[in-house]
C-alpha positions in Angstrom: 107.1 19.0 47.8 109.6 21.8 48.6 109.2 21.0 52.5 109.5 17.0 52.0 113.2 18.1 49.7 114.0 20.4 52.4 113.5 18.1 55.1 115.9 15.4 53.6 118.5 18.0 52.2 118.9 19.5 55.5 118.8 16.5 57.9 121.1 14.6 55.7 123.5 16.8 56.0 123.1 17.6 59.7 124.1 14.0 60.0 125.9 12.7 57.8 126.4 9.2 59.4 123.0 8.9 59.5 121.4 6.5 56.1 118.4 6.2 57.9 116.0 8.5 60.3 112.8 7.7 62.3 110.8 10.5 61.8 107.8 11.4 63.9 105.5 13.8 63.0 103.3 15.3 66.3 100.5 17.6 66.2 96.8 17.7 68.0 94.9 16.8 65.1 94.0 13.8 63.0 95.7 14.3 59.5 93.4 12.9 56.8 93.3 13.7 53.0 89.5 15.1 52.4 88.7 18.7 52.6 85.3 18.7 54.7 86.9 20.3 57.7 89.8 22.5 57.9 93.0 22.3 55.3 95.4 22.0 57.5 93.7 17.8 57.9 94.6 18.2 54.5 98.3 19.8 54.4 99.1 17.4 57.6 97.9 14.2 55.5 100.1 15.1 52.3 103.5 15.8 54.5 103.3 12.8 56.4 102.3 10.9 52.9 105.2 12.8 51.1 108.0 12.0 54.1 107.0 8.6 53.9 108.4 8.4 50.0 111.8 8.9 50.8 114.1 6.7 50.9 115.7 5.5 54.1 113.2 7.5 56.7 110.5 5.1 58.8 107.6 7.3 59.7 105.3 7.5 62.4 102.6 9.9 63.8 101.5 10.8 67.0 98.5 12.6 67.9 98.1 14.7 71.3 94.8 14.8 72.9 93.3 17.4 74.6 89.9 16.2 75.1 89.8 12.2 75.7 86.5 9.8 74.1 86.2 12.3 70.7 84.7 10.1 68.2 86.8 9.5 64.8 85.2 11.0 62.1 84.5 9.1 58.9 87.3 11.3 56.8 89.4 10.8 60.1 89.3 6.9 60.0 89.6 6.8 56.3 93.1 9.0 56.9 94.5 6.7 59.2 93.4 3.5 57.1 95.3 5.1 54.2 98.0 6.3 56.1 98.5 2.9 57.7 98.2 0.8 54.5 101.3 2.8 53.1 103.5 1.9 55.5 102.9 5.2 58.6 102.8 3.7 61.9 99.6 5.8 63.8 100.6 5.6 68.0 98.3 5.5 70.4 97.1 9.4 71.2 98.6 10.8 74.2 96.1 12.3 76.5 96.7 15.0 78.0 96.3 15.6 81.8 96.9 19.3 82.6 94.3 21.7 82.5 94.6 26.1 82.7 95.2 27.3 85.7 92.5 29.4 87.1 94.7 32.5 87.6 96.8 32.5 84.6 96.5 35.7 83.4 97.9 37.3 86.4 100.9 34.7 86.3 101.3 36.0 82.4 102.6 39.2 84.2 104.0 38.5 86.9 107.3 36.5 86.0 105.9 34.0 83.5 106.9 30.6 82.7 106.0 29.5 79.0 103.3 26.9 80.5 101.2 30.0 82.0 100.6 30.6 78.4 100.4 27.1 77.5 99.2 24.9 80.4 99.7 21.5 78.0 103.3 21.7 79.1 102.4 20.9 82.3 102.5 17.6 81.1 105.7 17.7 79.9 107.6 15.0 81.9 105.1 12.0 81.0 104.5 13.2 77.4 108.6 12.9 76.9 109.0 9.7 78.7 106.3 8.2 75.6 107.8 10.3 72.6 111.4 9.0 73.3 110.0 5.3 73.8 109.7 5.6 69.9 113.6 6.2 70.0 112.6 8.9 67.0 115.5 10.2 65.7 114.1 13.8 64.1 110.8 15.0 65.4 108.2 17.3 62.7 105.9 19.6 64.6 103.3 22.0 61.9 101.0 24.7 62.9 101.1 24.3 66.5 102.0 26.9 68.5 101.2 24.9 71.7 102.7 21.7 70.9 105.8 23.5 69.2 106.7 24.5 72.8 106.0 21.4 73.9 108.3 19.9 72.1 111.1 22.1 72.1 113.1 20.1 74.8 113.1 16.9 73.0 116.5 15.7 73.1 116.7 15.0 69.6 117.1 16.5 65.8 113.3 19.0 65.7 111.7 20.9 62.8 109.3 23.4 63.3 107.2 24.1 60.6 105.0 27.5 61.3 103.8 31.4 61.1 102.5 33.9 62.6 103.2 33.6 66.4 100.7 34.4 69.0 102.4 37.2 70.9 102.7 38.9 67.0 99.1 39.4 66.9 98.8 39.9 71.1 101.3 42.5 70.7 99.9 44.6 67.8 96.7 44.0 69.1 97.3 45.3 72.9 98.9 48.6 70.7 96.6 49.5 69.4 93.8 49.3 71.7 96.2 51.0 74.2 95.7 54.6 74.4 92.6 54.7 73.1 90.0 54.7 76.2 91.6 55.9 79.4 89.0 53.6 81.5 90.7 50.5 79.9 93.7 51.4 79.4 95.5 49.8 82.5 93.5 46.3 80.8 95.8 46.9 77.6 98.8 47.3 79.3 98.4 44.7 81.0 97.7 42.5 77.7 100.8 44.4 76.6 103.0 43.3 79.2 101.8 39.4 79.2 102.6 39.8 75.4 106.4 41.1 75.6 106.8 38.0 77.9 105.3 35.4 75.3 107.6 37.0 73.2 111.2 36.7 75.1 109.8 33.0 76.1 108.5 32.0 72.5 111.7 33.1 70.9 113.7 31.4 73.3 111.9 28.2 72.8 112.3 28.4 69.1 116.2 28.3 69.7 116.1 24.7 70.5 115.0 23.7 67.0 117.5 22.9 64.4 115.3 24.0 61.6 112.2 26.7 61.3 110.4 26.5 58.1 108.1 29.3 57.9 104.8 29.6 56.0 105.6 33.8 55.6 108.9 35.3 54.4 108.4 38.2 57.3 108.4 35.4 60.0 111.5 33.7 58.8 113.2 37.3 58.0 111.4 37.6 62.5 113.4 34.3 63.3 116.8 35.2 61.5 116.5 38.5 62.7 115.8 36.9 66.6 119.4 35.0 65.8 117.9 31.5 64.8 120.5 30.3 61.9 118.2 27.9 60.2 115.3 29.9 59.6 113.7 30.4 56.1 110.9 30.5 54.2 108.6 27.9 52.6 105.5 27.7 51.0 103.3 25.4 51.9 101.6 25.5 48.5 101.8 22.7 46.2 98.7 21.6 44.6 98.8 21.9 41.0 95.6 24.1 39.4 94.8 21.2 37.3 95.3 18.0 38.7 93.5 15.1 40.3 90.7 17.7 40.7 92.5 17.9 43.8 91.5 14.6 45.9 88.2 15.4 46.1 
């Protein structure tokens, strides 16, 4: 529960006039509370069911689609009815309409913008326009590198909750494979360069958010050292070892 405290330590004091929030929580998959598919369904499920025990904050969640007509799936729809009968209001999806463009990787080194990485951007302007028709007043983004930057604009209070950055693992990757075969070398510069650009627009992004909560004490030591001045680190582990055999 230390991100659910932090979350109404921090934002409380933020703004102090403020006795009540609408929170939205945003990500591109369905949280839900049984561990058949991947834990972060899990983690996602038990922060939007822990924000919605404090007092004072309304809660909502709104999914992003990628790919439109995907069937729920029955841990999915049991999620949402559980979610919905305490109190979580579940938007409609927003469906995305942008798609990569064909010659993105040369636009990743040639004077980048941070949706030639991330092409959901793209559809920025509409997916605002329906975020800020919930007149949320703090917006919760986890694990989503994509819709992180997608949300960075958002003219409101934002928390970022997150680790290990792509252009991290781009960047030591394109290293180390640099160097190593002269035939392929100009390939790994290349993946070099697009890198150090995801990095100066990634960092620059993360700026906008009022709070970064980090899943790894190097990445929030990364942020602070980047200049961010709420950056820290917070585990995201809080199952006890011996309860409720956990959820089953």
């Amino acid at each position: 529960r230390l991100i659910i405290k932090t979350f109404k330590n921090s934002f409380q004091f933020m703004s102090k006039s403020k006795k009540s929030f609408r929170l939205l929580v945003i990500n591109p998959i369905w949280p839900h509370p049984h561990h058949s598919t991947r834990a972060a369904n899990v983690v996602l499920f038990e922060l939007i069911s822990g924000f919605r025990e404090l007092p004072g904050v309304t809660v909502a969640f709104l999914k992003i689609d990628e790919t439109p007509n995907i069937p729920l799936t029955p841990d999915e729809k049991n999620g949402l009815a559980e979610m919905k009968k305490s109190g979580i209001e579940i938007l409609p999806p927003f469906q995305l309409t942008s798609f990569p463009h064909p010659l993105k990787k040369l636009k990743q080194v040639l004077f980048p913008s941070l949706s030639d990485f991330y092409h959901q951007l793209d559809s920025k302007k509409e997916f605002y326009e329906y975020v800020m028709a919930y007149r949320p007043d703090v917006v919760f983004v986890p694990w989503s590198e994509w819709a992180t930057a997608l949300c960075a604009d958002l003219p409101v209070l934002k928390f970022a909750y997150y680790g290990n950055p792509d252009h991290k693992s781009a960047l030591a990757r394109a290293s180390f494979r640099f160097g190593r075969s002269l035939l392929r070398a100009p390939r790994f510069f290349a993946e070099w360069i697009r890198a150090k650009h995801l990095k100066r627009l990634h960092v620059s992004s993360m700026m906008k958010y009022d709070l970064i909560a980090d899943v790894a004490a190097n990445d929030a030591a990364y942020y602070s050292a980047e200049g961010h001045p709420n950056a820290f680190y917070l585990q995201n582990v809080w199952i006890s070892r011996f309860g409720d055999r956990w959820r089953e």
